[in-house]
N, C-alpha and C positions, 0 to 999 in steps of 0.2 A: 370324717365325722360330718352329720350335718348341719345347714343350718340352725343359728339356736334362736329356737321360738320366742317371742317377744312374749312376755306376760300383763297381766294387766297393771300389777306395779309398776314395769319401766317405763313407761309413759312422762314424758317429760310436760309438767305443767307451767303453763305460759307462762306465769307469775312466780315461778319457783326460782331462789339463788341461780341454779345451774344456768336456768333460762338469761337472765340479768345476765351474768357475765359471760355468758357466751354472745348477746345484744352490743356487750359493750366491747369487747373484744372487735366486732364486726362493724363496730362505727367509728374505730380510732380510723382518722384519716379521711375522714368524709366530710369535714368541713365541723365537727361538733368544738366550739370555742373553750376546752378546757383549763387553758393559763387564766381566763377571766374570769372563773368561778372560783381564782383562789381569793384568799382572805387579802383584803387592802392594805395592810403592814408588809405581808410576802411581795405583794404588788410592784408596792414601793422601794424592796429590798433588792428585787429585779433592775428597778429602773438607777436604781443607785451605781450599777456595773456599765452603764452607758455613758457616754457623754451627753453632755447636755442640752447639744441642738438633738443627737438623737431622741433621748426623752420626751423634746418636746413635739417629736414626727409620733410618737405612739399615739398623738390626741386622735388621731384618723381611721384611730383603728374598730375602736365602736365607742357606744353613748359614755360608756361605764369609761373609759380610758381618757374622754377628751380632755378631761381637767384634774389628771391624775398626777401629773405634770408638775403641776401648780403648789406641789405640796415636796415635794423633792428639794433635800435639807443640804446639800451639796452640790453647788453652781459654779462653773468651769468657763469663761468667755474667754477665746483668745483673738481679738482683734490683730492678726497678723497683719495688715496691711501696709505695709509702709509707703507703696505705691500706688493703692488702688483708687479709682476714681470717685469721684463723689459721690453717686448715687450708691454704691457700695458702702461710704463711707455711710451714708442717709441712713442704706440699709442696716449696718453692723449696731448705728445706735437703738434705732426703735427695737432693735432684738433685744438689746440687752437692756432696753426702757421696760420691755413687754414681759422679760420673765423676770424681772424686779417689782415691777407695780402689780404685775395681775397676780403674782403669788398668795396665796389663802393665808389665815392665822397662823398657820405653824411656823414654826421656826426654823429661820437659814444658819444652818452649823457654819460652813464654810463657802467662800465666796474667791474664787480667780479669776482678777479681773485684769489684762494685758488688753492696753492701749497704744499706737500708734499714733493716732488722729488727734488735733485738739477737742476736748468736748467744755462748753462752758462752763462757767462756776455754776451756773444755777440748776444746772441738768447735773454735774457733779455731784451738787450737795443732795438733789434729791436724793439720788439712788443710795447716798450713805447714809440719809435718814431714812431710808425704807428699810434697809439694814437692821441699822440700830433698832428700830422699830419691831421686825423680827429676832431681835437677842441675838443679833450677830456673835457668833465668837472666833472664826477665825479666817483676817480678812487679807488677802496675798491681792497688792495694789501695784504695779507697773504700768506708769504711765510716762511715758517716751514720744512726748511732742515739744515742741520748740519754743513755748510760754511757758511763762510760771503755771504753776497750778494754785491753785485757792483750795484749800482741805479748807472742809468746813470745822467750827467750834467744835460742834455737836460729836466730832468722830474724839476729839481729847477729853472728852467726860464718858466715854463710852463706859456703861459699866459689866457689859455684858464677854467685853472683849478676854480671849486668853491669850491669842496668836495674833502680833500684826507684821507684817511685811509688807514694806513700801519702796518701792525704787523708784527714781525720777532723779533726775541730771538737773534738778534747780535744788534753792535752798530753801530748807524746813522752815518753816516759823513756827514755832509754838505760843500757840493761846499763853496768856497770865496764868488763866485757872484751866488747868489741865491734871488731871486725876485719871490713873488706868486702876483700881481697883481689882480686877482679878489679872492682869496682866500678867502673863509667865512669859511671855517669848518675845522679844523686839527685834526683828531685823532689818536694819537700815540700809539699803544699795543706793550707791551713787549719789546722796546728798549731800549740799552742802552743810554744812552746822553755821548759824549766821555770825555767832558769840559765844563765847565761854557762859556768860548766863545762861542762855536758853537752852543750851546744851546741858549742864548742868540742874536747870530747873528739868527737863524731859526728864531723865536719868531717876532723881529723886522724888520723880510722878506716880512710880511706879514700885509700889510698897511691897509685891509678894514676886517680884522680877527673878526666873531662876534660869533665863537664857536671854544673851545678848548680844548679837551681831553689828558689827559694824566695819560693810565688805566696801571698798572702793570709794569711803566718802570723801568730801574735800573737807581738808580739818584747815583753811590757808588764813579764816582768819581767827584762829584760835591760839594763844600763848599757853594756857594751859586746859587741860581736861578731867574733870578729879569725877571717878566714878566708883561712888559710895554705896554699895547696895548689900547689904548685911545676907540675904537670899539668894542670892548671885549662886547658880554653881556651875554655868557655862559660859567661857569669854572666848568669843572669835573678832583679832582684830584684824582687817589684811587691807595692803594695799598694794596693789600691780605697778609695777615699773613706769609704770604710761601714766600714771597720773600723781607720780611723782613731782611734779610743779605745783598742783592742789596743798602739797605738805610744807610745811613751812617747819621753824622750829619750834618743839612744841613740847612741852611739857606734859607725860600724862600718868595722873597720878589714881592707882585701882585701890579701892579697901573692898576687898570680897575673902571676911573669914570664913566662908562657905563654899567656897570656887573650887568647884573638882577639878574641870578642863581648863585647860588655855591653850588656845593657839592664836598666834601670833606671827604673818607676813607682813612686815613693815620696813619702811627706810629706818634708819639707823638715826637718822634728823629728828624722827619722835626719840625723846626721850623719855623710858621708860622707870616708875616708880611703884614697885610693887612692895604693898604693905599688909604685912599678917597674912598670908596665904595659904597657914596652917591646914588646911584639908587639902592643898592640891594635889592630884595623882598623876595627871600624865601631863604633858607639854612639849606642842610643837611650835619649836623657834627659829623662825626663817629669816635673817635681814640682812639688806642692804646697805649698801654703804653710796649708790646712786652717786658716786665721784664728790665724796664730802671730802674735805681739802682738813676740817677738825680732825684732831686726838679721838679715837671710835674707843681707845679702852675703856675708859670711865663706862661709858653706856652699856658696853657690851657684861663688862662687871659687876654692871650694878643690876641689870638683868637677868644673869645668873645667880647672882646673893638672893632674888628677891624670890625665886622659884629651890631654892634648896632643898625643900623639902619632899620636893616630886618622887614617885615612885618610876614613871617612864617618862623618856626623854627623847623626843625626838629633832637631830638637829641638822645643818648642814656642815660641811668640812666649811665654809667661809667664814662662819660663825667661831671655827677652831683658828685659822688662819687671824684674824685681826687680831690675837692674843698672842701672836708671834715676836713682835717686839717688845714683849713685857718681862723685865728682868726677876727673877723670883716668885715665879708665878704663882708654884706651891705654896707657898705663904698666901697669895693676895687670892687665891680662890677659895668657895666656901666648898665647905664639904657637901657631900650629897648622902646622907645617912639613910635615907631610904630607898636611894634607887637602885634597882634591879634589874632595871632594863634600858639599853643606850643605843639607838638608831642613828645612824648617819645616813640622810636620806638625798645627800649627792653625794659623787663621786669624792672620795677622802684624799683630797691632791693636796698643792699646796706646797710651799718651800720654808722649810724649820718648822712645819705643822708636827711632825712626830715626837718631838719634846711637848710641847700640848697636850698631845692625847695621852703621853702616858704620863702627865700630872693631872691628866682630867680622871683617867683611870684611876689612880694613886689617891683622887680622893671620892672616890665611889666604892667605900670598905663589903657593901653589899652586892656590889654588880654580879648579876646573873647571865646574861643575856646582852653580849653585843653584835649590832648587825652593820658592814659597812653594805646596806643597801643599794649603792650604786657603782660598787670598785672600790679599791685600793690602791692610788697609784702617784703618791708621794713624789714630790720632783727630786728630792735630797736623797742622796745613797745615806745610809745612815750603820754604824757599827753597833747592830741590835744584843750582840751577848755582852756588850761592857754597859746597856744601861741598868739603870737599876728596877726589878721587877716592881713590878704593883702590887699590892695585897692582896688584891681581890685575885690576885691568881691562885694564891693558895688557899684564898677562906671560902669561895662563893664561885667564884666564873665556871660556868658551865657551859653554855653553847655558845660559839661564835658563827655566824655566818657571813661570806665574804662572794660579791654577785662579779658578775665580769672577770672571772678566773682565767688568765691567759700565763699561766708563770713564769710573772719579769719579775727579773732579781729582788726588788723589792719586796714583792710578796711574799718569795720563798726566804727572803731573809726573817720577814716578821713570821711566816707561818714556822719556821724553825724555831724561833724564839717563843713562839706561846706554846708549841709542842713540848717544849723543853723545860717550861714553867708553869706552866698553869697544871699545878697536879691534880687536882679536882675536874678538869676539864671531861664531859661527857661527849659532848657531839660537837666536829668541825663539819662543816656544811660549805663548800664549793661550789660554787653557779657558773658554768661555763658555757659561752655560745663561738667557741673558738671552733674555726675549722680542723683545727688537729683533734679533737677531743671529738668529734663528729661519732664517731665509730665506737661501738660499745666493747672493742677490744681495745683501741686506743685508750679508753678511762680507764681497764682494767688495770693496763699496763702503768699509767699512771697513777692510781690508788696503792697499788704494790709499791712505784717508790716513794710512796707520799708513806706509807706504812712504816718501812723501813728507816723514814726519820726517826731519832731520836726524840723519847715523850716521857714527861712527869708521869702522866696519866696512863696506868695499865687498861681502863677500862673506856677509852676513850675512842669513838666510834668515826672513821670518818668516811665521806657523803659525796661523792663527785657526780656532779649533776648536771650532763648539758641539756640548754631548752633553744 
């Protein structure tokens, strides 16, 4: 065929759509600045995905960017230095003088601020009053120099605050008049508390407080600590091995009728007093006992009575062991009416620990779900078909899972025993990183005679898993 003749319609007119996108098509890549012709919200939405010295390099980029910076509601400083020389040091603070002070009206959402270096009180309180200033609401403070620091008034009347996070290795002082009005979140790293008053006045500063942290403080000179917060529905208390000499004995007493959470890493020297805990749902209970020479049952009893109400439970085998000397135990434990799920998040060792567990089990009428998390490996041989079953085997217990499967006597004695009782029982779940089990013919060979044990349960499923 031939050529097909152009007509006078086909004519493409300069000014026509086709023309335009075929222009535009042909300038992508030519240097046309099309991120800067977006709208100044999008602008900022962008720069929100950077860090914040980045941000502040976009000033270079044209007129429209230089001070675009200045308005970015989320500021990130991390003065890593712990060795760096001074004029670095010089340099780290005028940076974070320069995007605190030059910021425009708008408002700084959140602010992390990690210090090394000393910085004066007076340069301190500024930049907390330019804060405040901007309606700070959530201010993450780590300041790791080797003076006290001096917080200013102005930051315990904040009324803008929701989130505050403060670490620092000295001790708090709190203002007389100190007031967090919207305050929801407090977490405290590494401080000391000077007194039980001021501790207790911080605490009750904070009217709508529904998170509360207190990781690695020094409680040494504190007798008691009574934390009364009716809004309360998260508590994290912990304290690391290492600063087990900060802990003295201590009294501490929680009223939170709203506390979903609790977790709790502590010496066993606090002694703990939980009252009305009626909403609690889950609970992680980790303590030590840091070579206390006192009677640990009271404590460790009266911290189980005070969470009875939990739905899940997470705890260690040590936590079961200190309750091994206690004659009658069934009697002196409180029931767990709600819970349904029971983690042992070490290794479940321990010697005369297996009478424990199965009065722990015996009063958990609901248990659903037990996991030994990190093994099972009991010191005591134990004659598991003469004790007496738990309830929960026949009304509720469903899934058991058991991590570290290598099977010594022990195990196969309790996994016989719950085969054989737990009639309800749906899924046993084995975790093994044993070299015999390596091979996916080896497991097979072992599920067959894991199978072939004797079970309550016709419809019970089980799961051998090496990783």
């Amino acid at each position: 065929m031939g050529k097909r003749k152009r007509h006078k319609d086909d004519t493409v007119h300069p000014h026509s759509s086709v023309s335009q996108k075929f222009s535009e098509e042909h300038n992508v890549g030519e240097g046309n600045d099309i991120i800067s012709s977006l709208p100044e919200n999008v602008l900022l939405h962008i720069l929100s995905f950077l860090s914040t010295k980045d941000a502040i390099r976009t000033s270079i980029l044209s007129r429209k960017w230089e001070y675009l910076w200045t308005s970015i509601s989320i500021i990130e400083l991390d003065g890593a230095y712990p060795l760096a020389a001074k004029k670095k040091k010089r340099h780290l603070l005028d940076f974070v003088e320069r995007v605190l002070l030059l910021h425009d009206a708008s408002d700084i959402k959140i602010l992390i601020l990690v210090l090394y270096k000393r910085v004066n009180s007076s340069r301190l309180s500024s930049w907390i009053c330019a804060l405040i200033r901007h309606n700070i609401e959530e201010l993450d403070l780590s300041l790791h120099w080797n003076t006290q620091p001096i917080l200013p008034c102005c930051l315990f009347t904040c009324q803008s605050l929701v989130v505050l996070k403060l670490s620092m290795y000295w001790s708090l002082k709190v203002p007389s008049v100190t007031h967090f009005s919207k305050l929801k979140t407090l977490e405290l790293s590494n401080v000391t508390f000077p007194d039980d008053n001021s501790t207790q006045h911080l605490f009750s500063s904070c009217p709508v407080l529904q998170e509360l942290g207190l990781v690695n403080c020094g409680w040494k000179n504190l007798k008691t600590i009574t934390i009364c917060i009716p809004t309360l529905k998260k508590l994290q208390i912990e304290n690391e091995l290492m600063r087990s000499e900060d802990v003295v004995s201590c009294v501490t007493k929680i009223y939170a009728t709203n506390l979903i959470h609790l977790d709790c890493f502590n010496c066993l020297i606090v002694d703990f007093h939980l009252h009305d805990l009626s909403s609690l749902v889950d609970a992680s209970i980790c303590s030590y006992d840091y070579m206390l020479e006192q009677d640990l049952v009271p404590r460790v009893l009266r911290l189980l009575t005070g969470i009875f109400n939990v739905t899940k439970l997470s705890t260690t085998s040590e936590m079961v062991e200190y309750l091994t000397p206690v004659e009658n135990l069934l009697d002196r434990l409180p029931t767990f009416y709600n819970m349904t799920h029971l983690v042992l998040n070490s290794e479940f060792c321990g010697h005369h620990s297996i009478g424990v567990l199965m009065d722990l089990l015996e009063k958990s009428p609901k248990l659903e779900f037990l996991n030994f998390d990190q093994g099972f490996d009991p010191f005591d041989e134990d004659d598991w078909m003469s004790r007496r079953v738990p309830s929960c085997f026949a009304s509720s217990l469903k899934t058991v899972r058991i991590a570290d499967f290598d099977e010594k006597p022990v195990e196969m004695q309790f996994i016989r025993f719950l085969l054989k009782n737990a009639t309800i029982l749906e899924s046993l779940t084995l975790c093994s990183n044993s070299e015999d089990m390596k091979e996916k013919q080896q497991r097979k060979e072992r599920k067959v005679q894991l199978n072939n044990l004797p079970r309550g349960s016709k419809s019970c499923v089980i799961k051998l898993i090496w990783s």
